[in-house]
matplotlib code that plots the C-alpha trace (Angstrom):
import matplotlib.pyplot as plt

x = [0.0, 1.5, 2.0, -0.1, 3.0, 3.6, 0.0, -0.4, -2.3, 0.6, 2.9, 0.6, 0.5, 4.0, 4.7, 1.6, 3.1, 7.0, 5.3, 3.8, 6.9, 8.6, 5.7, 6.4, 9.6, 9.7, 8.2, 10.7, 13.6, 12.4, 11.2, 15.3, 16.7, 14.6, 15.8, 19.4, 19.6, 17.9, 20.4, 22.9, 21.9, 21.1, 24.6, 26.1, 24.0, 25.3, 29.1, 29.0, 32.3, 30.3, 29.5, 25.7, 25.6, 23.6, 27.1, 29.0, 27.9, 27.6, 31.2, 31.9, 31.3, 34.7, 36.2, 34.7, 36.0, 32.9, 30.5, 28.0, 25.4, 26.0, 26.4, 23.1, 21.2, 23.2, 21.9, 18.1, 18.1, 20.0, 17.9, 20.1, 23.1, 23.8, 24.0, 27.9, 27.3, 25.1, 28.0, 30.9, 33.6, 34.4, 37.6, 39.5, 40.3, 36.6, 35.5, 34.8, 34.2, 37.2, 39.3, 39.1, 37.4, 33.8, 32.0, 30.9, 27.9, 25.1, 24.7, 22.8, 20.2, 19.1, 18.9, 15.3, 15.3, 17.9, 17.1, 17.9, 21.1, 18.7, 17.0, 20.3, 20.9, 17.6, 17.6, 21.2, 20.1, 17.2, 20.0, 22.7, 21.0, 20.6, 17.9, 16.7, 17.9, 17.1, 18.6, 21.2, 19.4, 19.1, 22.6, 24.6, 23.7, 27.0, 25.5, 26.7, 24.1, 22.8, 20.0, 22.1, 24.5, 21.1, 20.1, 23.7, 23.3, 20.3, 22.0, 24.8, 27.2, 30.5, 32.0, 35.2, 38.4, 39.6, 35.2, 36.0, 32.4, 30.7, 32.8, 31.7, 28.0, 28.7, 30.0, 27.0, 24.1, 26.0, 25.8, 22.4, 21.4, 23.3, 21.5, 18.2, 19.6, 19.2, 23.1, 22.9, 22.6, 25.0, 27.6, 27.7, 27.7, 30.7, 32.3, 31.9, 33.3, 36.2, 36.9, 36.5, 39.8, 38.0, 38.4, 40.7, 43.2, 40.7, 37.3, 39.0, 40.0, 36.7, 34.6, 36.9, 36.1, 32.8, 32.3, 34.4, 32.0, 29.0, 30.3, 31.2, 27.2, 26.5, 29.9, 31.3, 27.9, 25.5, 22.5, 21.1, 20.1, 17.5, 18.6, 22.3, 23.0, 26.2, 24.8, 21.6, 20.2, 20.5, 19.0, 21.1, 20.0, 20.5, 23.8, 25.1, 28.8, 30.1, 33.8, 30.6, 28.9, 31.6, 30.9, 27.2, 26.6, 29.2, 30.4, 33.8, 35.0, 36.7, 34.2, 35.9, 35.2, 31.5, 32.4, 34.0, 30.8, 28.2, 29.8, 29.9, 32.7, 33.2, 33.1, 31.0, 28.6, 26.1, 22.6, 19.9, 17.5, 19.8, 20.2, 23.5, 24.4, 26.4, 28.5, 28.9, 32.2, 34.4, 36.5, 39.8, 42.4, 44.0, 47.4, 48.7, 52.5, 52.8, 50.3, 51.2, 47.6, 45.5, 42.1, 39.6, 36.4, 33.6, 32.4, 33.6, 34.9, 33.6, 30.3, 32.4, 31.9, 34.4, 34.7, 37.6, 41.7, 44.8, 48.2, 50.8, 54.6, 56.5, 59.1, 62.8, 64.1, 60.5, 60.8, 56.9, 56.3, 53.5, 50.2, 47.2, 47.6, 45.9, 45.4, 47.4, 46.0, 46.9, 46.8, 48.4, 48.2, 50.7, 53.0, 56.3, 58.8, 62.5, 64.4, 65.6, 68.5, 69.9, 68.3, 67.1, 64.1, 61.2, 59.0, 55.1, 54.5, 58.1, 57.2, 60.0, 59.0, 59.5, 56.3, 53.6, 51.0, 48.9, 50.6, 48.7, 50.7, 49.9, 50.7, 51.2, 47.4, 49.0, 51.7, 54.3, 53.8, 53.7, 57.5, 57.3, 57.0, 57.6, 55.6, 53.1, 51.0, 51.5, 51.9, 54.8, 56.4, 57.9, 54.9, 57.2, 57.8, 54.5, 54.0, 58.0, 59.9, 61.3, 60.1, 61.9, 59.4, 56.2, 53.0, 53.4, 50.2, 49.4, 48.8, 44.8, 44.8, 46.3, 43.9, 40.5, 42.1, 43.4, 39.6, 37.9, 40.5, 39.7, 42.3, 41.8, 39.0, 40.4, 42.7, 44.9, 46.2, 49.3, 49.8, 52.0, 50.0]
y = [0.0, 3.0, 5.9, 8.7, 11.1, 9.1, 9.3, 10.4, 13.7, 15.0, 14.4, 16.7, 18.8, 19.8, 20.2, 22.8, 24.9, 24.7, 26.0, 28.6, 29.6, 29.9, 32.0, 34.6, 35.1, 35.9, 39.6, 40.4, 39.5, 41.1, 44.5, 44.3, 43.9, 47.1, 48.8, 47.8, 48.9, 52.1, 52.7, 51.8, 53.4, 56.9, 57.0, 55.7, 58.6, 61.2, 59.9, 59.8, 61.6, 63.8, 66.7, 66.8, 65.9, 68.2, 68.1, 70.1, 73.7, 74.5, 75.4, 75.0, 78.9, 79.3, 78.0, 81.1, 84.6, 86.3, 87.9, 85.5, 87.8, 87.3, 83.3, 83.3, 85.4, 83.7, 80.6, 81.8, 83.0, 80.1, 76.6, 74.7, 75.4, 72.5, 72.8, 72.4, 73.5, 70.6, 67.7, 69.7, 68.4, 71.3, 72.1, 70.4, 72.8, 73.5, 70.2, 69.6, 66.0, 63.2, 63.1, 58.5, 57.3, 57.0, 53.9, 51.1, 52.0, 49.0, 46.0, 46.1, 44.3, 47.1, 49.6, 49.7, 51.3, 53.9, 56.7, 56.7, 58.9, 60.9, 61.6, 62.0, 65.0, 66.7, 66.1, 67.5, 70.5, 71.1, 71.8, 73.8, 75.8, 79.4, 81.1, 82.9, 86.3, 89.3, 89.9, 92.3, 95.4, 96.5, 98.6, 95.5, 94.6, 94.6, 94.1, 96.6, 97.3, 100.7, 101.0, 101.4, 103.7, 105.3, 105.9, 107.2, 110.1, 111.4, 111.6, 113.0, 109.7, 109.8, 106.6, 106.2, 105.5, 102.0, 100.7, 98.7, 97.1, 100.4, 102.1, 99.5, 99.2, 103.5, 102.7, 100.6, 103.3, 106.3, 104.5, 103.5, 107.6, 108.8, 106.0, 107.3, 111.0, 111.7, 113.6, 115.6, 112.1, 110.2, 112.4, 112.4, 108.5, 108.1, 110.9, 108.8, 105.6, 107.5, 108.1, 105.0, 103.6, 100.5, 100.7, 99.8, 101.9, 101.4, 102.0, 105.1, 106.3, 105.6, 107.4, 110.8, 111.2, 110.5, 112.7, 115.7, 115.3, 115.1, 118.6, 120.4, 120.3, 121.0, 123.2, 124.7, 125.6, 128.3, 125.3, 125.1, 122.0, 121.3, 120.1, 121.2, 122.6, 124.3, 126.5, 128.9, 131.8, 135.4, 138.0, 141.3, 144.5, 148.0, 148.9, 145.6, 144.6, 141.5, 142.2, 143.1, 140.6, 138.5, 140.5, 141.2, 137.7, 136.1, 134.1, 131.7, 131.8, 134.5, 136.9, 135.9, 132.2, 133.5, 135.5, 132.3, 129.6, 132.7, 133.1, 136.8, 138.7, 141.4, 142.0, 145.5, 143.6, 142.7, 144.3, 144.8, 141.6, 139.4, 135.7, 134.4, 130.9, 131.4, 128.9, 129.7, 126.9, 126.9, 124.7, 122.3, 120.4, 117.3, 116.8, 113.0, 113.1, 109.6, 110.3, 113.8, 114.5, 117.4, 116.5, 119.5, 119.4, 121.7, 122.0, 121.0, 117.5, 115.1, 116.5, 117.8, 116.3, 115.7, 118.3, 117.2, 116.4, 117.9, 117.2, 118.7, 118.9, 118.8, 119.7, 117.9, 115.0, 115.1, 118.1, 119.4, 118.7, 117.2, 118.2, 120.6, 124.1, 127.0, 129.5, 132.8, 136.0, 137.9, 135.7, 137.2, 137.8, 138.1, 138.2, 139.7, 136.6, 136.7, 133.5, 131.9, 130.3, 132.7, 136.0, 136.7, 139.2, 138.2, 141.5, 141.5, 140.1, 138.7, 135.5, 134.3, 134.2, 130.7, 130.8, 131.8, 134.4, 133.1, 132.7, 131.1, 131.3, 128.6, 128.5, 125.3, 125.0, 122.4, 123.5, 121.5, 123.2, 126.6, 127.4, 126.1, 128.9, 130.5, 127.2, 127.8, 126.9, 128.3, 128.3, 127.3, 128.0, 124.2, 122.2, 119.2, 119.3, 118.2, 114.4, 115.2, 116.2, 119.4, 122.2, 124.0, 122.1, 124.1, 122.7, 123.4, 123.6, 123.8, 128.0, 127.0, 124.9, 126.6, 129.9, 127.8, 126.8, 130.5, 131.7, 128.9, 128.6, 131.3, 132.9, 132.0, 129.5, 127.1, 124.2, 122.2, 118.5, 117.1, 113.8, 111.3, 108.6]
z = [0.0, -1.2, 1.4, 1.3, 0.8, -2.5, -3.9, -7.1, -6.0, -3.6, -6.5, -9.0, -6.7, -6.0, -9.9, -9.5, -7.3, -8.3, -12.1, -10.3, -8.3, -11.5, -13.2, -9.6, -10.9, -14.1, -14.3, -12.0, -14.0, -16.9, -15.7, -14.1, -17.6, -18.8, -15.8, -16.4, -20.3, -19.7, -16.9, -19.6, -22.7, -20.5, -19.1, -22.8, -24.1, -21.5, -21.7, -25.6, -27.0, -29.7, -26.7, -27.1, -23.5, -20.7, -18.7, -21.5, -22.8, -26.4, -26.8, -30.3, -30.4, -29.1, -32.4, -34.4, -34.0, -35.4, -33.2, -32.0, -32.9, -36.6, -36.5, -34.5, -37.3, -39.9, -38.8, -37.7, -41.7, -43.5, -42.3, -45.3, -42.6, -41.3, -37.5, -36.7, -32.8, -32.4, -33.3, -33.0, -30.3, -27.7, -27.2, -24.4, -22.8, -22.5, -21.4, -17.6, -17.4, -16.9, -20.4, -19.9, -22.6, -22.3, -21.6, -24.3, -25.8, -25.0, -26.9, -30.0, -28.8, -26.6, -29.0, -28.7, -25.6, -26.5, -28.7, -32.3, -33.4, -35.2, -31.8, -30.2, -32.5, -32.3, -28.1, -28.8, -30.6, -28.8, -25.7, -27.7, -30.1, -29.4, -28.9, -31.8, -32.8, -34.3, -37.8, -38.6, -39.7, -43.3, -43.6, -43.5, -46.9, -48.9, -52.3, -54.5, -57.5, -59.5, -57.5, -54.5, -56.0, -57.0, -53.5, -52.4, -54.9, -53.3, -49.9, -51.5, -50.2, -52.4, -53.9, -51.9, -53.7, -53.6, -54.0, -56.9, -56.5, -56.2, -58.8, -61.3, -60.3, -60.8, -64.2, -65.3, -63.4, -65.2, -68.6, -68.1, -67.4, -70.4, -72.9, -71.4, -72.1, -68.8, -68.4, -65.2, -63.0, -65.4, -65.4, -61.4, -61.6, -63.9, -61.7, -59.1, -61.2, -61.9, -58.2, -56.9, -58.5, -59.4, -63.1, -65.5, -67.4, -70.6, -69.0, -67.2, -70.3, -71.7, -69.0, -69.9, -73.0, -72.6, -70.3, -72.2, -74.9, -72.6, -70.5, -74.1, -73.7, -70.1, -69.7, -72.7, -74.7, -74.2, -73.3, -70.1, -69.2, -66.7, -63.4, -63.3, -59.8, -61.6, -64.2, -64.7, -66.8, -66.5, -67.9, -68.6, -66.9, -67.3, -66.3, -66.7, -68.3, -68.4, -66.4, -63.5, -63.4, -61.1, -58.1, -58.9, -59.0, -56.8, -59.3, -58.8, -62.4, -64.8, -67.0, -70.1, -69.5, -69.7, -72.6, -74.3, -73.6, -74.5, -77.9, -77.1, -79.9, -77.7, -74.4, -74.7, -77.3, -74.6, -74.5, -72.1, -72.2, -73.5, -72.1, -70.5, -69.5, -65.7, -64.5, -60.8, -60.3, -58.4, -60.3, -59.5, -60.3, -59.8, -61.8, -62.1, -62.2, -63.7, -66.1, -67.0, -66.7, -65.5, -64.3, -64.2, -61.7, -61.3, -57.9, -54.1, -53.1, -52.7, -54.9, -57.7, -61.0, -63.8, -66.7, -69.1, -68.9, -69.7, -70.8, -69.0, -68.7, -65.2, -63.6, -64.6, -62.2, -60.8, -58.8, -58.8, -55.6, -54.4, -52.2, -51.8, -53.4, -53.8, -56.3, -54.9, -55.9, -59.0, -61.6, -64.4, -68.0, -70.5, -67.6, -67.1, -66.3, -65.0, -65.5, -62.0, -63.0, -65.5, -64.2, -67.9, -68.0, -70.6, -70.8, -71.8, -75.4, -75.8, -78.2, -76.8, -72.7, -72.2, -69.8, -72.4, -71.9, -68.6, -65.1, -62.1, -59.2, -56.2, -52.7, -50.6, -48.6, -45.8, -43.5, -44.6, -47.4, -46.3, -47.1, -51.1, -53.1, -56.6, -58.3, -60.7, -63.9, -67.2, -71.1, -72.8, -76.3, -76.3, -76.9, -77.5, -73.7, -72.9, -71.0, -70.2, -67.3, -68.9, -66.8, -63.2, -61.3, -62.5, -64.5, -68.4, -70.6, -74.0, -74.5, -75.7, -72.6, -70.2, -71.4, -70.3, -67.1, -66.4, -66.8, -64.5, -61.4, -58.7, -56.8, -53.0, -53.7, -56.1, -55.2, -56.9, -56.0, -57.2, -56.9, -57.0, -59.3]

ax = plt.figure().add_subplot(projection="3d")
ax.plot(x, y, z, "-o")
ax.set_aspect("equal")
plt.show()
């Protein structure tokens, strides 16, 4: 007779509850194995070597030297910009956590519970990125077109020398006003062109004679055009002669330039009624040495505006010196001349006075300058001498030449450059 311990029942029994001590423990192991890869895969994420982490600021700034400002609006404006700061490695120098290498990531088989890389970098960026910025304002645009230059000339902003971009986008507005006959505006714009340096020898070259031709209209003729802040119309009154009409009017040039863009024969041939073209200057000059060039202006720096060139002679072993002068008073025709070196005297109407029949004496308008004296511009009877160093150091001109200039540069007012270039 079997015992009752080793009845079939008591056996089934037992297997019951070992199965169901097994089933108790089960749960438990597996909610420890989440535990334990989350545990993992948070502290792989935190250690991981790329410096997204919380622990470590958004240093990669440190590796640019432009204001943050800019990279922040930079970035805010460009989203194709891929997001360096966010998977850049911070310097070390930078970095506060312990330099070992960091921990093995978890096994691939718990990648599941750890976020994707593609959610590493968007938790990453989420942390680093900046907040968002307000946009450098409008004047930090640096594109150079014709509208801008456009917008420039109604403030009355110069070209600086040395813009090559906004001498050429000058170039192209200026040829775009003349080919629309509008001449007032263009001419300004390929002043400015000219100023700015940014051109080449050929387009320089280009530019003056356009504008010569364009000023033989808006200078030299006895048309008025519309909108030119440099000449007007008068009417002659009673009274009125023409060597008068300087002081009456205040004007800054010579009566017999007026005399000479008037068409008038004579001087006393005026009559009450008639219309004059004024041209109220002042003029200037700027001579090139290297170019043997004289470069006429009609109105103050930095507004003035091109009016045509000349060629010049200079002084032997380049002694014109250079700097700012001004006209002296007296300017003088047909001048009486005594030669420095040989102390020969050349009296009035002598064909043979080696400097011509107009004299424009200048005096040095910076202090260094202030001692340098007995220089000058004036005729010559050599016109061979012209684009050479012949002269004792003064400007030579071609006697038609040097005549316009005589009648256009203002004693006391006028200045005239000498440069180097």
């Amino acid at each position: 007779m079997p015992l009752p311990s080793q009845s079939a029942r008591p056996i089934a029994r037992r297997v019951y509850m070992h199965r169901r001590s097994r089933r108790g423990r089960r749960p438990v192991a597996i909610a420890v194995t989440i535990i334990a890869v989350v545990v993992v895969g948070w502290i792989g994420w935190q250690l991981w070597p790329d410096g997204t982490g919380v622990s470590d600021p958004p240093a990669a700034v440190t590796l640019d030297t432009q204001d943050t400002d800019d990279d922040a609006a930079t970035t805010d404006e460009d989203p194709q910009r891929p997001r360096e700061r966010a998977v850049t490695r911070p310097p070390a120098e930078t970095r506060r956590r312990d330099p070992s290498p960091p921990p093995a990531r978890a096994p691939e088989t718990a990648t599941a519970a750890a976020p994707s890389p593609d959610q590493t970098v968007e938790a990453a960026t989420a942390r680093t990125e900046p907040p968002a910025r307000t946009p450098p304002p409008a004047a930090a645009v640096t594109t150079i077109t014709p509208e801008t230059i456009e917008d420039d000339r109604s403030s009355r902003v110069p070209v600086s020398r040395g813009d090559a971009r906004r001498g050429r986008a000058a170039l192209a507005a200026g040829l775009d006003h003349l080919a629309r006959n509008e001449p007032i505006e263009g001419r300004w714009l390929l002043t400015a062109a000219l100023e700015s340096g940014g051109l080449t020898d050929e387009e320089a070259a280009d530019v003056r004679t356009r504008l010569t031709e364009l000023n033989e209209r808006l200078v030299f003729s006895p048309e008025i055009v519309p909108g030119d802040p440099f000449s007007f119309m008068y009417v002659i009154e009673s009274g009125d002669y023409l060597g008068g009409l300087h002081r009456k009017l205040g004007l800054l040039v010579d009566w017999r330039f007026l005399q000479r863009i008037n068409g008038i024969p004579s001087p006393e041939k005026i009559r009450h009624g008639q219309r004059l073209k004024i041209v109220t200057g002042p003029f200037h000059a700027v001579v090139h040495k290297r170019a043997f060039r004289l470069d006429l202006y009609l109105g103050d720096a930095p507004d003035w505006v091109y009016v045509r060139s000349f060629d010049v002679g200079l002084g032997e072993y380049d002694s014109t010196p250079e700097g700012r002068f001004r006209v002296k008073p007296g300017k003088l025709l047909n001048p009486e001349w005594v030669n420095p070196r040989t102390h020969v005297r050349y009296l009035p109407d002598d064909p043979s006075n080696p400097i011509g029949e107009h004299w424009i004496g200048l005096e040095g308008a910076e202090e260094r300058l202030e001692n340098v004296t007995g220089y000058g511009i004036h005729g010559t009877i050599e016109p061979e001498s012209i684009g050479r160093q012949a002269s004792m150091g003064c400007v030579r001109m071609r006697p038609d030449d040097v005549a316009l200039v005589w009648g256009v540069l203002e004693p006391r007012v006028s200045v005239v450059e000498i440069r180097g270039d």
